[in-house]
N, C-alpha and C positions, 0 to 999 in steps of 0.2 A: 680499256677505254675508261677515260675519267668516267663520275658517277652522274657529274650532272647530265653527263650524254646518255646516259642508261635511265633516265628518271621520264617517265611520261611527265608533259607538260600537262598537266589540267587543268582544268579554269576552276577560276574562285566559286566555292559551293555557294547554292544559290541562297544566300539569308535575306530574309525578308527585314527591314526597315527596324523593327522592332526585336529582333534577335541580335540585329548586330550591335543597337545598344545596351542591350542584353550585357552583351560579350566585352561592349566598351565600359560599362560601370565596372566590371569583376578585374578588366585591367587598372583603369583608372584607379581605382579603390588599393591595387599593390603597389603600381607605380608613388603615388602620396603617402602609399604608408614607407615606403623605402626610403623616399627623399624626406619627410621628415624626419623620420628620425636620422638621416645624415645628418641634420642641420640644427637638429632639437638638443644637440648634447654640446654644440658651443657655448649654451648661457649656462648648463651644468657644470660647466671644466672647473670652474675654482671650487666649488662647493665639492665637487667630486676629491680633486688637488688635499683637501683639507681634511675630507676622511680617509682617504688612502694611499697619502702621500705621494711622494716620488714625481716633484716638482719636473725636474730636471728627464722626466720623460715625458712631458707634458705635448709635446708635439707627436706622438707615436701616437696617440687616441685621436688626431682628426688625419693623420697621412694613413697609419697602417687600411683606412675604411678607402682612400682616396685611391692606395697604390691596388689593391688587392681587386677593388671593383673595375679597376682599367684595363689593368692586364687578362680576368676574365671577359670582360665581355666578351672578343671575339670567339671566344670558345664557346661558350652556352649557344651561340650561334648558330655552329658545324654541330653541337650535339643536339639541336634541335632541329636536325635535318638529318641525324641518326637513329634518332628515338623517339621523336614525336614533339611539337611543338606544346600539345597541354602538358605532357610530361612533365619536361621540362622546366616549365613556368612553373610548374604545383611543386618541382624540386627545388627550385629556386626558393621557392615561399617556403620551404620544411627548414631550410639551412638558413634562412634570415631570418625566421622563429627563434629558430633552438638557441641560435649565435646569440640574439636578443636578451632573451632569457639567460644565455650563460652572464652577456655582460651586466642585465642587471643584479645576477648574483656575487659577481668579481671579491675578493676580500685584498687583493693588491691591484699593484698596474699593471706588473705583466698579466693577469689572469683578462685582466678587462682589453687591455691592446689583443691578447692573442685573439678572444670575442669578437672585437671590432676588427679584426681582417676576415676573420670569417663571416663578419656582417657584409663585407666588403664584395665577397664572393657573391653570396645570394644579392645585393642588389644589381651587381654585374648584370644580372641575368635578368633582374623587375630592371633596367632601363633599357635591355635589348630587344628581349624580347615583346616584350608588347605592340612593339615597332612591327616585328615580322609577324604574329599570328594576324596586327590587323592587315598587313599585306595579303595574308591569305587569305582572309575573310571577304574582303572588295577586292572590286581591280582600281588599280589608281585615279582615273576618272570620278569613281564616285567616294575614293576613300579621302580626298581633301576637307569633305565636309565633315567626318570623325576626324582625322588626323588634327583639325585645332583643336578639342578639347585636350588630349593628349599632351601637346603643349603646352595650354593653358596649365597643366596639374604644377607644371615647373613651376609656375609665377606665385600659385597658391602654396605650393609647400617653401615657398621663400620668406613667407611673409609668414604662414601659421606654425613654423618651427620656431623661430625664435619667442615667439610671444606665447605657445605651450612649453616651450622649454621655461621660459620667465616664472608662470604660473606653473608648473611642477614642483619648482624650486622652491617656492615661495609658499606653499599651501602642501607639500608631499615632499617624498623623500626624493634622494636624486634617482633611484635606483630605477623610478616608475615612467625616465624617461626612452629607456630601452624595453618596457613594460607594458607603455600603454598599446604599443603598435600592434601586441599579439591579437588581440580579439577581431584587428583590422584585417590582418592578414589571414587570419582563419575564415573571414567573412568571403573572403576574394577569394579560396580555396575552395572553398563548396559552391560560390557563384559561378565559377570557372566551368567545375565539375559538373555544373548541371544542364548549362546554357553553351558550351564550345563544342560540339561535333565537329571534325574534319575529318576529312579522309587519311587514314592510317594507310601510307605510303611504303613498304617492304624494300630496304635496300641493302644490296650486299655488298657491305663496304668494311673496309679498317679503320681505326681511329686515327687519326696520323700526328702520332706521339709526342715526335723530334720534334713537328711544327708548332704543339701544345707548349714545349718545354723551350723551346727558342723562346717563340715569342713571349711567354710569362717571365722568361729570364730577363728578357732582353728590357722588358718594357719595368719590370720591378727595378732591376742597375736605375734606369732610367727616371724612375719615379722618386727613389732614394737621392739620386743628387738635386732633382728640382725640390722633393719637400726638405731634406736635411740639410742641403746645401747653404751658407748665411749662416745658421743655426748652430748646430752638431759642430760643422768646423766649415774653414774659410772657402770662399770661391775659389784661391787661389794657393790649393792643398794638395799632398795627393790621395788625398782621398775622393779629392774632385773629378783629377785626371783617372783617376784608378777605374772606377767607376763609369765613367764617360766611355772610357776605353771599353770597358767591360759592355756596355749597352751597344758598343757599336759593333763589335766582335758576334754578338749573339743576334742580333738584327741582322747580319752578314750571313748567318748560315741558318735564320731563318729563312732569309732569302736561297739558299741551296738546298734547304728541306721540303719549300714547295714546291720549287719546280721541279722534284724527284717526286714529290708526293702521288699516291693513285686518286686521294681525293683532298686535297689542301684544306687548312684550316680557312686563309684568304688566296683563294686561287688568282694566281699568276696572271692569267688574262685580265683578272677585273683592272690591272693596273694599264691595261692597254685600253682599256676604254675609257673614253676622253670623260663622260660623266663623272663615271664614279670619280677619277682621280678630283675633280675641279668642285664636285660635292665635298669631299672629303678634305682638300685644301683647304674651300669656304667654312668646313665645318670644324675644321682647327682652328683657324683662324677666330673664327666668330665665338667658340667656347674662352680661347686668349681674352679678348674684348669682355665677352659676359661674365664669366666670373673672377677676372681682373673687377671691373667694376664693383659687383656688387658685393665682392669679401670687402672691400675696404671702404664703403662709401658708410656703411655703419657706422665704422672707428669716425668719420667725421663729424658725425651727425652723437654722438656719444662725447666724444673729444670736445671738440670747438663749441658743438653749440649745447653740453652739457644734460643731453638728453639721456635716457635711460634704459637699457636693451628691449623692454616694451615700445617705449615712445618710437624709437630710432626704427622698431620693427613694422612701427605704424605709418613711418612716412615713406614705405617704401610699398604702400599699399596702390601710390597714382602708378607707378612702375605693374604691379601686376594688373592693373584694371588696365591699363592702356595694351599689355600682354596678351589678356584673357581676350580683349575685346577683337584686338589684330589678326590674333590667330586663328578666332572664330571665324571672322566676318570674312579675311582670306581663305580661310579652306573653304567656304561655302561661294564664293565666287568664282576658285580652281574650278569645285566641283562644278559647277554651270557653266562656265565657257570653256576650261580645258586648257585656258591661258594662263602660265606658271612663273615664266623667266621673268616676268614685271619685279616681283615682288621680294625675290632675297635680294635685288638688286637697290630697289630705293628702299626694302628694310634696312641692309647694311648702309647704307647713305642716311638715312634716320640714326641709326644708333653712331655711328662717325660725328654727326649734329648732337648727340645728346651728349655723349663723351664729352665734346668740345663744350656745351653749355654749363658742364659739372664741372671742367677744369677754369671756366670763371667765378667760380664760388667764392666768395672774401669771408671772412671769421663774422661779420654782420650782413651775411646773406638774409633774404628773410626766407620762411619755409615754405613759404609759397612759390617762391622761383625754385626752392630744390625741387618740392613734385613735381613742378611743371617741367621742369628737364629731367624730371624720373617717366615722367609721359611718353615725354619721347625716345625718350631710353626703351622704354618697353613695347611699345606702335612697332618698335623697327627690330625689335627681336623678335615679337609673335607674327611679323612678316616674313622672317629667313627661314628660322630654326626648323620647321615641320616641312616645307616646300624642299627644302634642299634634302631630308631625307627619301621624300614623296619623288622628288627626279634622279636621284638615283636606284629607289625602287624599279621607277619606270622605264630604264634604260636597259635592264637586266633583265634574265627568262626566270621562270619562278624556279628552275633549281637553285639558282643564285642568289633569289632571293633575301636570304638569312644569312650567308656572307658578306652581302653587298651592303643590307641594311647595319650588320654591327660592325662592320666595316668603319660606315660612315659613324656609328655612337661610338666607338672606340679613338677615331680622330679628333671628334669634340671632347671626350673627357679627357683626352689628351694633351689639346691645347690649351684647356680650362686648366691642367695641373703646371704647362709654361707658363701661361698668363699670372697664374696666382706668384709663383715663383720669382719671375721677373721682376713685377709688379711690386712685392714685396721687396725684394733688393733697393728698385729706384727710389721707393718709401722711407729706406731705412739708409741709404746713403744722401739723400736729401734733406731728409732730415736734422741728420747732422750735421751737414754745411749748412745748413739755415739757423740753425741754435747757435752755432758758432760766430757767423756773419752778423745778425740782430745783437748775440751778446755783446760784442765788439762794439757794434754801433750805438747800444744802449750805455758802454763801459760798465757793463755789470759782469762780473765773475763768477758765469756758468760751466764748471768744469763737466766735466764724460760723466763724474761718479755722483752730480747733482741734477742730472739729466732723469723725471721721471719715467718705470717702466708703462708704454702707450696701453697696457691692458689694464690698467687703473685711473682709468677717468675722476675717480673721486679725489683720489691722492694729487692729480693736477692740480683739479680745480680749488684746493685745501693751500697751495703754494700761495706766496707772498705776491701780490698785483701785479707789479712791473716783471717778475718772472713769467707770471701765470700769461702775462700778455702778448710775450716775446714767444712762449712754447705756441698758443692758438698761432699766432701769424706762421710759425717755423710749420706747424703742421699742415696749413691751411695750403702754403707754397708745395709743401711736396705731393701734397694731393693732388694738387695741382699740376704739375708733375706729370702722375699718374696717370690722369686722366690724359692729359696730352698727348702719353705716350701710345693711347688705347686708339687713337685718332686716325693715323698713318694704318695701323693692323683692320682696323673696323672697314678704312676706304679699299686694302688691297682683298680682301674678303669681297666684298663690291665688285671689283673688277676681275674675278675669280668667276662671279656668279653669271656677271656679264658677258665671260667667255664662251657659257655654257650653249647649247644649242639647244633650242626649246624645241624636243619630243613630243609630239600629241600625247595627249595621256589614251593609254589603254581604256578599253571601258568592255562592257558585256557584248556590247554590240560591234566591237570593231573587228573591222578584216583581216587589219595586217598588223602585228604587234608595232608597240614604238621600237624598241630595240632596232637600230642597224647594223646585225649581223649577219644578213643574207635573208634568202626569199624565204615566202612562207611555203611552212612543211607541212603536211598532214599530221592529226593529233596524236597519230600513235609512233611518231616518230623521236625517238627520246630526246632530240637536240629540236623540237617542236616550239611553238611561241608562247607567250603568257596565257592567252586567249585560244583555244582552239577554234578552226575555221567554223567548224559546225554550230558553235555557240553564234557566228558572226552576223547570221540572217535574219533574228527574232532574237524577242525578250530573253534576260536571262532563263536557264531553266529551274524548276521546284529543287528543293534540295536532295530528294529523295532520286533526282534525277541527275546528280551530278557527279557519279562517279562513271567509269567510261565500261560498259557490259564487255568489251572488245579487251579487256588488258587484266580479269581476276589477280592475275601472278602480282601483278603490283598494288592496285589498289585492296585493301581487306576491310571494305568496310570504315566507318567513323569510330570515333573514340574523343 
């Protein structure tokens, strides 16, 4: 019998108000230390390039952290429904330590890439997990009003990585920017430690190896041609088909290793239920659009309007306030009415409008119209982003839990690594029909080999006028572009979200779970509901009161 059938269904321990923000600051505090330092070592790549050369692998220090944290997540996942959810999370903080640490010691590149894939590893796990412990912590119902902070951390490490990576560089060495993270994560390691009790759940299970090794295979093939692909060598290579081929071969018999599996890494059914999949679409989807945008909306603001990886870091500060603010103000409005489906749906309709407003940008925009469609850019992302992992929490019984949730974080980093992919192609094939077309039109003689490289903004702006004025407009167009393309992906994410079928949310008090899998069972039934009925008649119960005296053999106590 699968294991989620064998797992007593429990209800979420009883934490008081005040514990669960407890529990929120020691995630929060790992989630921000993960994502910046993802983000913090962009402004370091030349400075880095220059003392330890090896120009020409300069792409394997932002993909190998890219590839390596996607294809983990779904694992940290299942092993945190093997081993324990703090576990897990404090292992995940040990290996994006030490990784840390090895990168800022690196004395070449490969020593520093091999680092940053194992940095890659441990934040796999700070962006999944945090997801599923606060699922356990609340039932859905009340966990919308935590789950915006959560969100929020995204918006802030967008904006405070580049501008502590700027200042690292500029006042320290580069070494101190894989460096400074340590004291943070050691902080979120003993807050965790001290503040998370759950019930330590006994389960007699295998690890299910094939499914580990499929999908890491399948999804690294898979990552290597969207990040190297343009780059390394052509679209139209074989190395391109070799690889495609290979991702689709190994995805193929990950698909034959779960449905043989005794307990799947992404079990089989979650595909048949209509949530998850339509979460997981919108959540592809919507990573495409987000980080499509905001890798390249920089280069314009650096580019065209001459600004300086601080400055460009600064203007994209209305984009997290409008973030911070949406996702607060929506999860505290879920949590009060219960009412969900509203909100990824005119969030992605928001971000579809802000896309469109960024793809009207001309080279004498003023920066006041850019925040102001960085606003909205961000209104309509801290609307989607958290709601859509929170509905398919609530669709699923808590074995599923930690499946279902890195499920859904493994489709957005997913389609964050197409988006980025794409996005860069259409950038970089636009480009050069726009330099071409303008040269042409101006009769001046810009050949391929006079064409400067887009990661030296200085060296542009340094070009002779009637050049320098032909490259702004050429880049301005393809931006342009860009942004257009993000338009059509942003609406059909919308109409994804639109499909979905709005579940009441769970809460302490409820009867009958959301889930529509059948009637409700009694709690000690291991295919049981999120909520056990007994909980359903009064207040949650004390903490001390929420493990079930009727089942010793599984429950053992907190930890």
């Amino acid at each position: 019998m699968p294991t989620e059938q064998r797992i007593q269904a429990e209800a979420a321990p009883g934490f008081t108000h005040r514990q669960v923000l407890e529990i929120l600051a020691g995630l929060m505090l790992a989630m921000l230390t993960s994502m910046i330092s993802t983000s913090v070592v962009g402004t370091a790549l030349p400075t880095i390039v220059g003392t330890l050369g090896g120009q020409e692998q300069l792409a394997w220090v932002a993909s190998a952290t890219l590839l390596t944290m996607t294809a983990s997540t779904p694992i940290w996942g299942k092993l945190s429904d093997l081993h324990g959810r703090k576990l897990m999370f404090q292992v995940a903080l040990v290996v994006f330590v030490l990784s840390s640490i090895a990168a800022g010691f690196s004395q070449d590149m490969g020593q520093l890439i091999a680092a940053r894939a194992a940095q890659g590893i441990g934040a796999g796990g700070l962006a999944a997990l945090p997801q599923i412990i606060l699922g356990d912590v609340v039932e859905p119902r009340e966990r919308g009003r935590y789950s915006g902070y959560i969100g929020a951390v995204f918006g802030v490490s967008t904006v405070a990585g580049p501008l502590l990576g700027g200042f690292i560089v500029d006042n320290m060495s580069w070494r101190w920017t894989f460096w400074f993270c340590v004291p943070l994560a050691v902080v979120a390691f003993f807050v965790i430690q001290k503040v998370l009790k759950l019930p330590l759940v006994r389960r007699d299970t295998k690890v299910d190896w094939w499914g580990a090794t499929f999908i890491t295979g399948g999804t690294t093939a898979l990552m290597l041609l969207l990040s190297l692909g343009g780059k390394e060598f052509e679209w139209n290579s074989a190395w391109t088909y070799g690889l495609g081929a290979l991702s689709l071969v190994l995805f193929g018999l990950t698909v034959v290793a779960e449905r043989g599996a005794a307990d799947p890494i992404l079990p089989p059914h979650l595909f048949r239920d209509r949530t998850f999949v339509l979460t997981s679409v919108a959540s592809l989807l919507v990573g495409a659009a987000m980080f499509g945008a905001l890798m390249f909306l920089p280069q314009y603001l650096q580019i065209v309007k001459g600004m300086s990886p601080t400055g460009s870091g600064l203007m994209t500060l209305p984009l997290v306030l409008g973030l911070l603010t949406s996702s607060i103000l929506t999860g505290r409005f879920v949590s009060r009415t219960g009412r969900w489906k509203i909100f990824p749906v005119v969030g992605m309709l928001l971000v579809a409008v802000g896309l469109f407003l960024l793809s009207r940008l001309h080279v004498d925009s003023s920066l006041v119209i850019v925040g102001l469609d960085n606003a909205v850019l961000g209104i309509g992302l801290g609307a989607s982003m958290q709601i859509l992992i929170l509905a398919a929490q609530n669709a699923v019984t808590r074995a599923n839990l930690a499946s279902a949730t890195s499920g859904v974080s493994f489709f957005r980093s997913l389609g964050g690594a197409v988006g980025v992919a794409a996005f860069g192609a259409i950038l970089s094939n636009r480009l050069t029909a726009e330099l071409i077309s303008l040269a042409k039109a101006a009769h001046l003689p810009l050949s391929g080999g006079a064409v400067p490289s887009l990661g030296s903004p200085e060296a542009i702006h340094n070009l002779p006028a009637p050049i320098l004025e032909i490259i702004l407009e050429a880049f301005t167009r393809a931006m342009s572009a860009v942004f257009v393309v993000g338009v059509p992906i942003a609406l059909l994410s919308a109409v994804a979200a639109l499909m979905l079928k709005e579940i009441p949310l769970r809460s302490a008090r409820t009867a009958t779970p959301a889930a529509t899998t059948g009637p409700t069972v009694p709690p000690a039934d291991p295919a049981g509901p999120l909520t056990p009925p007994a909980a359903t008649t009064g207040p949650a119960s004390p903490p001390a009161a929420t493990t079930d005296p009727a089942s010793p053999p599984t429950v053992a106590g907190r930890r």
